[in-house]
N, CA, C and O of each residue as an XYZ file, in Angstrom:
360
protein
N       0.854     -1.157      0.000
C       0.000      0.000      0.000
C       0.907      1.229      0.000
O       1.988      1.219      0.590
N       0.455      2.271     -0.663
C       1.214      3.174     -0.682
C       0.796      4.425      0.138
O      -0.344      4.884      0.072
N       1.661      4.890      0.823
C       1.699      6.138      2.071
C       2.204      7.177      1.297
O       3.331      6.997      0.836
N       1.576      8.332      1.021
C       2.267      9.778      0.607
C       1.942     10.729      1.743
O       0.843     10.887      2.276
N       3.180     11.384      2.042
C       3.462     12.425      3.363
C       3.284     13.736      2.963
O       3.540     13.759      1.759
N       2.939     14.977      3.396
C       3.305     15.733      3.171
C       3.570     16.746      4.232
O       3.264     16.598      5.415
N       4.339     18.092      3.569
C       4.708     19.351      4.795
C       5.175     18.568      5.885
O       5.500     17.383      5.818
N       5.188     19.178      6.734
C       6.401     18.969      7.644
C       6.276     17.164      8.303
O       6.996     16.625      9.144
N       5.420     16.746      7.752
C       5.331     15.043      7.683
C       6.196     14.378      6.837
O       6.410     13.174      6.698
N       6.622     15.271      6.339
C       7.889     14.758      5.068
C       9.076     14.931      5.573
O       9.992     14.291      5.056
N       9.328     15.691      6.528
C      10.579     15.814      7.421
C      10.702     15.027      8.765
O      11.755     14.707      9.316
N       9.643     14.818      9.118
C       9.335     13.322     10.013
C       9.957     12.330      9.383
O      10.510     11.448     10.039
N       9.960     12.325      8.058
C       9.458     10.542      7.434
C      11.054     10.793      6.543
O      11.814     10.001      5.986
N      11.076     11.891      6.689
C      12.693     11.584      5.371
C      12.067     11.279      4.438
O      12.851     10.609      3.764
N      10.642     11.354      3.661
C      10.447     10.552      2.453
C       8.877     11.519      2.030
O       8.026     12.131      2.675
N       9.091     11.260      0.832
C       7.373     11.633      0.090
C       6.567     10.934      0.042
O       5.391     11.248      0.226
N       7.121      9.376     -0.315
C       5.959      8.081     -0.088
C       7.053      7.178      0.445
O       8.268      7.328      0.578
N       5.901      5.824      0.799
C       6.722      4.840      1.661
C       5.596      3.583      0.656
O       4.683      3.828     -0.133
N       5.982      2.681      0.975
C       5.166      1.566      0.779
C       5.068      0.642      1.876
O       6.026     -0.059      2.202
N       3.490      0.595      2.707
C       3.803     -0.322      4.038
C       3.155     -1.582      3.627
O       2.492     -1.495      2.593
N       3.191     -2.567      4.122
C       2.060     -3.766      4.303
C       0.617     -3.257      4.299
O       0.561     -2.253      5.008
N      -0.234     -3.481      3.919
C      -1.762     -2.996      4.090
C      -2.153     -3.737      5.757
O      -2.158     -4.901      6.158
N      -2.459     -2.381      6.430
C      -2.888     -3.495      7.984
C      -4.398     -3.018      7.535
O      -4.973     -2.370      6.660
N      -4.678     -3.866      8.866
C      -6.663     -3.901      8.856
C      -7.737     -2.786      8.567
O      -8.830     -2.879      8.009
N      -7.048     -1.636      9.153
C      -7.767     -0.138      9.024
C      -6.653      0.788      8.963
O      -5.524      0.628      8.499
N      -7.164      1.738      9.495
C      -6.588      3.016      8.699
C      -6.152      3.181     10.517
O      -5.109      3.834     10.555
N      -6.457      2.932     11.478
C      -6.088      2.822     13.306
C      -4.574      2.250     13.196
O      -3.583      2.721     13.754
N      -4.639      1.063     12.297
C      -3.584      0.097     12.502
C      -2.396      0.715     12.072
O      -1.305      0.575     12.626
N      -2.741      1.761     10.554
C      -1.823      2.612      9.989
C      -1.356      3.172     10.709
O      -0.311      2.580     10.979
N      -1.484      4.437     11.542
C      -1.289      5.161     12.016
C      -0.575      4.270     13.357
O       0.279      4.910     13.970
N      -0.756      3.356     13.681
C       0.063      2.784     14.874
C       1.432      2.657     14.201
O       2.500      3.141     14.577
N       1.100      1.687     12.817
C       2.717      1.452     12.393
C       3.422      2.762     12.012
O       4.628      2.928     11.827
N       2.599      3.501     11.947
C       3.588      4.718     11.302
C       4.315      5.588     12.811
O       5.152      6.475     12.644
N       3.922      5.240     14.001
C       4.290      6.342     14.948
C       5.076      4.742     15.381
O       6.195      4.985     15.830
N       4.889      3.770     15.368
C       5.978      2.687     15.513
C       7.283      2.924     14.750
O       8.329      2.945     15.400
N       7.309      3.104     13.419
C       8.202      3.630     12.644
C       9.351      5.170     12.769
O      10.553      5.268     12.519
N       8.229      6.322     13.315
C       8.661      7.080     13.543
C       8.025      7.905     14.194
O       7.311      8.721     13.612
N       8.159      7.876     15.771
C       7.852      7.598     17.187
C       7.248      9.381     17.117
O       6.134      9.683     17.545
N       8.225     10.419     16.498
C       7.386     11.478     16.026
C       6.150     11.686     16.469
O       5.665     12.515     17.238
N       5.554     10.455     15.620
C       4.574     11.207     14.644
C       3.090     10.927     16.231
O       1.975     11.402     16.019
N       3.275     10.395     17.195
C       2.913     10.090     18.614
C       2.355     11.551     19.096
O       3.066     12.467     19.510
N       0.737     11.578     18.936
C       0.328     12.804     19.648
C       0.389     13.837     17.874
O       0.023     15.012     17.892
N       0.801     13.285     16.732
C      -0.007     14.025     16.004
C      -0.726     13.296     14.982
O      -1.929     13.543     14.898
N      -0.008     12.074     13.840
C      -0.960     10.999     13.846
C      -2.323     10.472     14.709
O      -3.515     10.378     14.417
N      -1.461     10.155     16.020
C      -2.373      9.112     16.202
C      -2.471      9.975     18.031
O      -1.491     10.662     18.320
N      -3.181      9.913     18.689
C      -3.715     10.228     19.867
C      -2.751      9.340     21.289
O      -2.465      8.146     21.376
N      -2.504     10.268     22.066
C      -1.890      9.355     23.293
C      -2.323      8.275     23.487
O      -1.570      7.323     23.694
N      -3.455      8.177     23.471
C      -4.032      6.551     24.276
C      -3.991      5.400     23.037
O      -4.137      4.179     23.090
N      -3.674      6.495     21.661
C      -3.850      5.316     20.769
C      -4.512      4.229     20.518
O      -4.292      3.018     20.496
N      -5.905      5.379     20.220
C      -6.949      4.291     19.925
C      -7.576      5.744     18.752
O      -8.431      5.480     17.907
N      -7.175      6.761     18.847
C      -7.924      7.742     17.592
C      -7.001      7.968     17.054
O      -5.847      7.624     17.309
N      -7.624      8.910     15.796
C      -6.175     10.292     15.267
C      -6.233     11.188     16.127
O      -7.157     11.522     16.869
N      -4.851     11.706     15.965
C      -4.057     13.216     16.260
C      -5.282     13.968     15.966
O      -6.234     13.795     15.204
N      -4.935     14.884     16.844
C      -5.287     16.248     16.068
C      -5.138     17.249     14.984
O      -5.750     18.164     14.431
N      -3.737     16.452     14.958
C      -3.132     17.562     13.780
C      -2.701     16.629     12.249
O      -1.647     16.656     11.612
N      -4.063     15.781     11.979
C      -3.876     14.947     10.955
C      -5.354     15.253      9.898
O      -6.487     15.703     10.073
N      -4.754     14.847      9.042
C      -6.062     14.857      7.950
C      -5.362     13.359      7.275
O      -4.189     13.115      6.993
N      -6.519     12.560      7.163
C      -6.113     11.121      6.362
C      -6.990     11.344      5.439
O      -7.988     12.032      5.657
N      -6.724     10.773      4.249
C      -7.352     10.943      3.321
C      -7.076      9.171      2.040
O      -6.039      9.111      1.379
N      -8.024      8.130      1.954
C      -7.729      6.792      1.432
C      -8.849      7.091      0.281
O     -10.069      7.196      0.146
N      -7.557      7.164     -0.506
C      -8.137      6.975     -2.335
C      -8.600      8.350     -2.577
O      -9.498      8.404     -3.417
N      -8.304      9.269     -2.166
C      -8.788     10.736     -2.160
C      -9.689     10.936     -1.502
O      -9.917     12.062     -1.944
N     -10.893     10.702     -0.340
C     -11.614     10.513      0.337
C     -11.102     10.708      1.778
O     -10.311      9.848      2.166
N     -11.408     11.650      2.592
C     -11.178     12.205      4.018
C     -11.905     11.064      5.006
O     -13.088     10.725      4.979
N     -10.944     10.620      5.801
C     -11.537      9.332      6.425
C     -12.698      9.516      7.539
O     -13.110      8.709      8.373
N     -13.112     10.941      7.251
C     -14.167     11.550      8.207
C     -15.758     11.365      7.596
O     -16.774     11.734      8.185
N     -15.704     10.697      6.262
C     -16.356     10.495      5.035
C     -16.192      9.173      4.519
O     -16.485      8.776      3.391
N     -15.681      8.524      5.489
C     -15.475      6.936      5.290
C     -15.960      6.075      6.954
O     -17.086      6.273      7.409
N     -15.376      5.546      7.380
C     -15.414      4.848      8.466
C     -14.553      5.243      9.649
O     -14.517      4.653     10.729
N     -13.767      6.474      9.253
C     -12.922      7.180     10.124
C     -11.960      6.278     10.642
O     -11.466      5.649      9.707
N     -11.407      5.894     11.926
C     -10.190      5.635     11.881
C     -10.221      3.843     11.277
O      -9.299      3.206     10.768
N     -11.682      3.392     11.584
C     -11.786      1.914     11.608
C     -12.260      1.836      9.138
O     -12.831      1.052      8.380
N     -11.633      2.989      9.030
C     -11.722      2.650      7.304
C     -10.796      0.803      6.983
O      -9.781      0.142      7.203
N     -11.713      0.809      6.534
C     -10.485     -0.881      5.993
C      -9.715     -0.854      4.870
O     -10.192     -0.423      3.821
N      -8.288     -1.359      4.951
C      -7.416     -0.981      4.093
C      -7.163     -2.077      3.164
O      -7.618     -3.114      3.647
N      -6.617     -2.268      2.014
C      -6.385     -2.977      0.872
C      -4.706     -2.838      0.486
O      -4.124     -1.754      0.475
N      -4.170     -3.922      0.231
C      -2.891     -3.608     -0.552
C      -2.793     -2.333     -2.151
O      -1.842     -1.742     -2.663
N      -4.235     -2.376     -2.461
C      -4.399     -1.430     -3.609
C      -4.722      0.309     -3.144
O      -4.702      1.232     -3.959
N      -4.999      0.457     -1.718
C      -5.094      1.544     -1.615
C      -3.965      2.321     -1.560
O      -2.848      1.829     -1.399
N      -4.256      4.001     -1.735
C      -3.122      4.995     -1.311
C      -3.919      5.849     -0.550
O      -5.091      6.206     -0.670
N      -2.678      6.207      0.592
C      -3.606      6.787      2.061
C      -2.134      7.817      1.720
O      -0.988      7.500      1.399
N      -2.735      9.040      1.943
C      -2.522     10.681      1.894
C      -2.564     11.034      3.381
O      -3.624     10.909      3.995
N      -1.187     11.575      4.129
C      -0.921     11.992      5.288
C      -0.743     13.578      5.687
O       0.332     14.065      5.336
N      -1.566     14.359      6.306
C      -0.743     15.758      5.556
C      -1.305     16.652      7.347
O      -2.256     16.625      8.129
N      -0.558     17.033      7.258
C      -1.078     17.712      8.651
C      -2.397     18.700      8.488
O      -2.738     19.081      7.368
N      -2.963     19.004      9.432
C      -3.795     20.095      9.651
C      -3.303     21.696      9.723
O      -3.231     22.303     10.791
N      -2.916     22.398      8.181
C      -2.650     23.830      8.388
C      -3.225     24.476      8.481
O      -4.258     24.398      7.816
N      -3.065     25.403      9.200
C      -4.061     27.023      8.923
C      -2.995     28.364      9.274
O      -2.056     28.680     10.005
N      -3.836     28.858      8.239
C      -2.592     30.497      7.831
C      -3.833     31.636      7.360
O      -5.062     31.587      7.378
N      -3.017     32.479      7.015
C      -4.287     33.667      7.217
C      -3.588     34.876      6.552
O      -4.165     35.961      6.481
C-alpha cells in the first residue's frame, strides 16, 4: 500500500511516499507509522492510541476518512492513504 506524506510530515518521514504492508484499518496505519517514527505520537495518532491526532487529515483513495469509516476505514494492498497535517494560515 502506498503512504504519501506531506509538509512537515515529510521531514518526520525523510520521504514523500513509503510503501507499508496494508494493515486492517486506517487505526492500525497510524500505529505502524508512529511505531516507525515515534514522532509522529500525539499528532498521527492520539496518546491513548486508539484515535487520530489532532493535527492529521487522512485521506484513502482521495476521500477524508471523516467520510469513510474514520479511523476503523479498511485498508487494501491497492489503496493509497494521503498523510498531511492540519494547516491554517491567514
Amino acid at each position: 500500500m502506498l503512504v504519501k506524506f506531506f509538509a512537515t510530515y515529510r521531514q518526520i518521514t525523510g520521504c514523500k511516499t513509503c510503501d507499508i504492508p496494508a494493515p486492517d484499518d486506517v487505526l492500525g496505519l497510524m500505529r505502524e507509522l508512529v511505531d516507525r517514527w515515534p514522532a509522529f505520537r500525539g499528532l498521527v495518532l492520539n496518546d491513548a492510541g486508539d484515535d487520530r491526532g489532532g493535527d492529521v487529515i487522512i485521506m484513502v483513495n482521495g476521500r477524508h476518512i471523516e467520510h469513510l469509516e474514520g479511523v476503523r476505514t479498511k485498508l487494501s494492498e491497492q489503496d493509497y492513504v494521503a498523510v498531511t497535517p492540519l494547516v491554517a494560515g491567514g
